[in-house]
C-alpha positions, 0 to 999 in steps of 0.5 A: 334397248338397254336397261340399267348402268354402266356396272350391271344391266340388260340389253334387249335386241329385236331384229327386223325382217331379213338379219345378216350374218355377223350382226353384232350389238354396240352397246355405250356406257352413260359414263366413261371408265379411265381403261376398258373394263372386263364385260362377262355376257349371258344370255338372258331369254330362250332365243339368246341361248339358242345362238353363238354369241361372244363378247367383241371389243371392249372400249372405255366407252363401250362393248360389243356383243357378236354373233357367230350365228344367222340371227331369226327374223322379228325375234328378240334377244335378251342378254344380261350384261356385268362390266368392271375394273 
């Protein structure tokens, strides 16, 4: 679940009931920047801080967040996301 633009918003992941290791969240922008923009990620609830995460690739068209951590069954995640050129 995603809420908010392409500039600035929040992304709201719930898990199902066995996550694997290295699952990652792809993100899509509405529009389309002319290069990849740069996305600082922070989490935004108490179980994204408690968990390795980072900011995978970055596309014109999309971002990834990652995690470097096994991820709590039935949980969700909130992080708050800004991207620019």
């Amino acid at each position: 679940n995603v809420e908010g633009n392409d500039t600035l918003g929040t992304v709201r992941y719930t898990t199902g009931d066995s996550p694997q290791a290295g699952e990652s969240i792809k993100v899509m922008f509405k529009g389309s920047y002319q290069t990849a923009p740069k996305v600082l990620i922070s989490a935004a609830n108490d179980k994204a801080s408690g968990v390795q995460f980072y900011r995978g690739d970055t596309t014109s068209a999309d971002f990834t967040i990652k995690f470097n951590t096994t991820l709590l069954p039935n949980t969700t995640y909130t992080f708050d996301y800004f991207s620019a050129q």
